[in-house]
C-alpha positions in Angstrom: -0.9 -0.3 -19.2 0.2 2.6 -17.0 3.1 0.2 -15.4 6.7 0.3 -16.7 8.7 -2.8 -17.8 10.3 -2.5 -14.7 6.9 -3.6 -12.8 5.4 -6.3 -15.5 6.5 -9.1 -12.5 3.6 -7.7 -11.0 1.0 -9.0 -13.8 1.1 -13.0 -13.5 -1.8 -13.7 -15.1 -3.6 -11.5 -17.6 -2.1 -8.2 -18.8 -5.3 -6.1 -18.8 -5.6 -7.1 -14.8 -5.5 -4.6 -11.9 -3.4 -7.0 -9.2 -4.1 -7.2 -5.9 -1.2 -7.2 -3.2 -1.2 -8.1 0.4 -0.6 -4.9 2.6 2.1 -5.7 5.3 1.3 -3.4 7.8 -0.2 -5.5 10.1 3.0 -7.3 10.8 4.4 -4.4 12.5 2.0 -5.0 15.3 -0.3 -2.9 14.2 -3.3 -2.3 15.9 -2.7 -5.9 17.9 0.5 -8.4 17.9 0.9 -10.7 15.9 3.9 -13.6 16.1 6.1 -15.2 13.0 4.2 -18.3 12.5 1.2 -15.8 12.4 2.7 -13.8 9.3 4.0 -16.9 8.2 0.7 -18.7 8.0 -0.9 -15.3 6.0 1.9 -15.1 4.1 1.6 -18.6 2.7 -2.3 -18.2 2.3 -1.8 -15.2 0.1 0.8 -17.0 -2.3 -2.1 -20.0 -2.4 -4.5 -17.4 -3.4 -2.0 -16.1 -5.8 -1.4 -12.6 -4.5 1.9 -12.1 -5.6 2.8 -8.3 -4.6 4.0 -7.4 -1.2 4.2 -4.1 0.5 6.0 -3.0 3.7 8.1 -0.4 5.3 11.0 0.1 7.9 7.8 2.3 9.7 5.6 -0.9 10.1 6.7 -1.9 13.5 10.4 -0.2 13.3 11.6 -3.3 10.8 9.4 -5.9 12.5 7.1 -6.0 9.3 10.0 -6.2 6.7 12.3 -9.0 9.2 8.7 -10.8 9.3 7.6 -10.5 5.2 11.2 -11.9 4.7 11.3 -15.0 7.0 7.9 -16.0 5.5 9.4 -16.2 1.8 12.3 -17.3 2.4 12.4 -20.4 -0.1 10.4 -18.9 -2.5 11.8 -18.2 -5.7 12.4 -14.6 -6.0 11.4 -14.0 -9.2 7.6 -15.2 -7.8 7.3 -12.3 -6.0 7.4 -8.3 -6.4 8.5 -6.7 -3.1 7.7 -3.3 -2.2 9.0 -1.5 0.6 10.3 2.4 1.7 12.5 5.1 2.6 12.5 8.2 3.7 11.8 7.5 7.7 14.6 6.4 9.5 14.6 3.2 12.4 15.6 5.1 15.5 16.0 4.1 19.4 14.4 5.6 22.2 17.3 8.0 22.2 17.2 9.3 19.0 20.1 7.3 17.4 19.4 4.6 14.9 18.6 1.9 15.7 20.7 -2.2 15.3 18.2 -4.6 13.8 15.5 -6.1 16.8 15.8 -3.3 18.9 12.9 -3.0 21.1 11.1 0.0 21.5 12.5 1.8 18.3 10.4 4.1 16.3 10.9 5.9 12.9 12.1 9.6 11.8 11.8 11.3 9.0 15.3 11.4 7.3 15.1 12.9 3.5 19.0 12.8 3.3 21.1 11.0 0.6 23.0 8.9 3.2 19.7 8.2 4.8 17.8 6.8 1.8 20.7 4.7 1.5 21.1 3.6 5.1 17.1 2.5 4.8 17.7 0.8 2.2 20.2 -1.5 3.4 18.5 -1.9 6.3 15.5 -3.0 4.1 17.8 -5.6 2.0 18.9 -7.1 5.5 15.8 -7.5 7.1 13.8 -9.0 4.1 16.6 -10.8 3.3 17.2 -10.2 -0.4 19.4 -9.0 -2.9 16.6 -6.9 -4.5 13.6 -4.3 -4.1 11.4 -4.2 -6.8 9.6 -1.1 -6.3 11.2 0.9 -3.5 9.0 4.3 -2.5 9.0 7.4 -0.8 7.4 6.8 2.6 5.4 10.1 2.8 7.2 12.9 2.9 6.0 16.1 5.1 8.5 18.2 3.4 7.8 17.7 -0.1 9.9 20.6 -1.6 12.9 18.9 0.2 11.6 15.7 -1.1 12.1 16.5 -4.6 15.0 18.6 -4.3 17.4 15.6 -2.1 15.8 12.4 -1.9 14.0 12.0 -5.6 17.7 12.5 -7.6 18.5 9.5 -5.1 16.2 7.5 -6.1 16.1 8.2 -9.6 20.2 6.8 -9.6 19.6 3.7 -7.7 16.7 2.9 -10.4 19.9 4.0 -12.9 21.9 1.5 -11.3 19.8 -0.9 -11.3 19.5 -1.4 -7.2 15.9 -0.9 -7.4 13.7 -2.2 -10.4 11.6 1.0 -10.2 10.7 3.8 -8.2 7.5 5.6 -6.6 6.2 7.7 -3.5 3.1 6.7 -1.4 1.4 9.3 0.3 -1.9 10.1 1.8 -2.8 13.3 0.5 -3.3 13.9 -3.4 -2.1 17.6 -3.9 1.6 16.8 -2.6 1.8 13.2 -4.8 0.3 15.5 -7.8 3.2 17.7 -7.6 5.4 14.3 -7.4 3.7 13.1 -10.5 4.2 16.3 -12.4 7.8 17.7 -11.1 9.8 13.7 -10.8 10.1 10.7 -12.5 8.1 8.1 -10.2 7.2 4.9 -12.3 4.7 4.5 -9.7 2.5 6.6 -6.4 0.4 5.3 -3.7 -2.3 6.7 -2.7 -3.9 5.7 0.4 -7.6 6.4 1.6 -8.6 8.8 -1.2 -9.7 6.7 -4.4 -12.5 5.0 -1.8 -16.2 4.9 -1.9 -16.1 8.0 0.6 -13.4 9.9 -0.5 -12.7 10.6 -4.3 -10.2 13.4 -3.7 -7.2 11.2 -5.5 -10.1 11.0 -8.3 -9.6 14.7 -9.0 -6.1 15.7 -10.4 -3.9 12.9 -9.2 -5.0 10.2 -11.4 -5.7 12.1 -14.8 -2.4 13.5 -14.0 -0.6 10.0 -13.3 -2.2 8.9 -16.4 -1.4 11.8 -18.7 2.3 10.9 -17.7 1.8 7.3 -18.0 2.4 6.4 -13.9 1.4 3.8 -12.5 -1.1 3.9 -9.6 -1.7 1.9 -6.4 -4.4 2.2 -4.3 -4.3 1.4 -0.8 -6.5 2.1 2.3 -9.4 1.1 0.6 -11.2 0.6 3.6 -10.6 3.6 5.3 -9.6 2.2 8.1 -12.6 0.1 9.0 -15.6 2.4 7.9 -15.9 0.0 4.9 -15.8 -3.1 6.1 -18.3 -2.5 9.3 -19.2 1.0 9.6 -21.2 -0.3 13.0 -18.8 -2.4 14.6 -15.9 -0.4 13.1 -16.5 3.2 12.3 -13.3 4.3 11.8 -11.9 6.5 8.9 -8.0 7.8 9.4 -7.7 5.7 12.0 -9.8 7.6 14.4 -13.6 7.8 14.8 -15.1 8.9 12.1 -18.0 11.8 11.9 -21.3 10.9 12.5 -22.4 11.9 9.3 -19.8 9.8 7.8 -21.2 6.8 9.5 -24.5 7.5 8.3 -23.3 7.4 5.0 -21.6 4.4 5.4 -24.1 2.6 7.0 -26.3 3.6 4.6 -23.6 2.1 1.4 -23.9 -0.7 3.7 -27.6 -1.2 2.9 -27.7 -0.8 -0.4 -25.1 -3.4 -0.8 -26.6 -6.0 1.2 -29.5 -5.1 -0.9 -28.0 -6.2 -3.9 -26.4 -9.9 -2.3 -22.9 -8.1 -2.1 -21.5 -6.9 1.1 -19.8 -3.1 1.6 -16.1 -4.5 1.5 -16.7 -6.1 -1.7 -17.8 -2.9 -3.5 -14.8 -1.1 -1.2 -12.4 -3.3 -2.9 -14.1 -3.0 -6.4 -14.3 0.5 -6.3 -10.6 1.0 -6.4 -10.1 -1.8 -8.8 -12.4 -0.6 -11.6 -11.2 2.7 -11.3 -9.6 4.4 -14.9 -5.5 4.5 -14.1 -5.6 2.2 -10.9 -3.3 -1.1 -11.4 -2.6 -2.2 -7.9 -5.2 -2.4 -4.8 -2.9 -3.1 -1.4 -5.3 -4.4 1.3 -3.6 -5.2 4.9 -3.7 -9.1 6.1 -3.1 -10.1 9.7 -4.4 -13.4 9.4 -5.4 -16.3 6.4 -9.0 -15.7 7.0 -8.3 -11.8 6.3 -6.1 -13.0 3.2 -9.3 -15.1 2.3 -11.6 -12.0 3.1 -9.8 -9.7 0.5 -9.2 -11.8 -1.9 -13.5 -12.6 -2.4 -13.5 -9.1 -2.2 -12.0 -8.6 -5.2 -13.6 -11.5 -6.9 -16.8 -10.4 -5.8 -19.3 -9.8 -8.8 -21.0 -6.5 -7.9 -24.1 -5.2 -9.9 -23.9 -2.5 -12.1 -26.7 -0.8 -10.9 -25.5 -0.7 -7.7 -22.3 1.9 -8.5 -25.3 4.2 -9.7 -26.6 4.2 -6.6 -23.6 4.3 -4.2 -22.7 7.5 -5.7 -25.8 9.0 -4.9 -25.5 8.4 -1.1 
């Protein structure tokens, strides 16, 4: 498999399985608020349903998501779980200085420095309360030449060092991760919203070129924001409105899959999973039901003739 020793925690069951991990976004307030017992509740759901990968940021909610993540597991063996989480933004107040712990009202900054990656860090460890990060990443960096040039060589020595158990960066855009893949040492990239049944763009170079160097790949943002769960009630890609000619398409995904008994989330989710190179699909959970949503998803059983004709739409 594509993953490094450092990431086999990840595979609990069989090794030839792409696992599915529980997206932590939502517990930054994203899109609506959400309380503890909330994330607790989803939390706890997701380990019943044995999703045992968890990804968040210092960016999901300025720390809210991370404090949050942490306070749910607490009591649960560590070595049950594989903890994701980021640097490379860092948790400021409204003023611009960073930020103490709870502060309300703070926001993120991009901060590529040495000091900074380190500052995130420990910041991370605190609010998730553990002595670990499994898989710490590069939160997508604008500046990518920077990127490689200051913050990769710091990431590379806390892998060394054993701080971190391995190392990746998670972007939106494929062209920038490519040049990650091909010009650091990532054991793992994100890549969110373009290995989807609308956009294959992270189909093109980024994954023959993660697998030529034998990186692992996650795949979040399967949905595209909404499009492809609901592309009636929720026609969003990006996070905004999506084209009307993108709805159409959607809708009309949408069709065939109800066609053949499955619905359009189900062959969202399989579409990532069954793609050549992919070992992780991250979906966001706000709630138990979503946990329970994502989870058929990527049980779902979805005809083969159906992928024929989804990539003819």
């Amino acid at each position: 498999m594509a993953f490094r020793p450092a990431l086999m925690p990840l595979r609990t069951e069989a090794d030839d399985a792409t696992v599915v991990g529980l997206g932590c976004a939502p517990f930054g307030n994203l899109f609506s608020t959400v309380d503890d017992q909330q994330c607790d509740a989803t939390v706890a759901r997701a380990l019943d349903r044995g999703v045992r990968f968890f990804d968040t940021a210092p960016h999901y909610g300025a720390g809210e998501s991370e404090r949050r993540l942490g306070h749910a597991l607490a009591g649960v063996p560590r070595d049950r779980v594989c903890i994701a989480t980021k640097v490379g933004r860092e948790i400021l107040t409204a003023d611009g200085e960073p930020a103490p712990l709870g502060t309300v009202g703070a926001s993120t900054g991009p901060d590529l420095s040495g000091d900074g990656i380190l500052r995130s860090l420990e910041g991370s460890l605190r609010r998730l309360g553990t002595d670990r990060i499994d898989l710490l990443y590069l939160h997508d960096p604008a500046d990518v030449d920077a990127a490689l040039r200051t913050a990769m060589p710091v990431l590379d020595r806390l892998r060394a060092e054993g701080v971190v158990r391995a190392i990746g960066v998670g972007m939106v855009w494929p062209d920038p991760l490519t040049r990650f893949v091909r010009e650091s040492d990532p054991d793992v990239i994100m890549i969110a919203g373009r290995t989807t049944l609308l956009d294959h763009s992270g189909q093109r170079e980024l994954l023959p070129a993660a697998r030529e160097r034998g990186i692992g790949v996650i795949a979040a943002g399967v949905f595209n924001s909404g499009i492809l769960v609901d592309p009636v009630g929720s026609p969003y890609f990006d996070y905004r409105e999506a084209p009307a000619p993108m709805q159409e398409r959607a809708r009309r995904m949408a069709a065939l899959a109800a066609d053949a008994g499955v619905s359009i989330a189900d062959a969202a989710v399989q579409y990532a999973l069954r793609l050549d190179g992919v070992d992780a699909v991250v979906v966001g959970a706000r709630t138990p039901h979503e946990v329970d949503a994502f989870v058929r998803n990527s049980e779902a059983a979805v005809p083969d003739p159906l992928w024929e004709q989804l990539s003819r739409v």
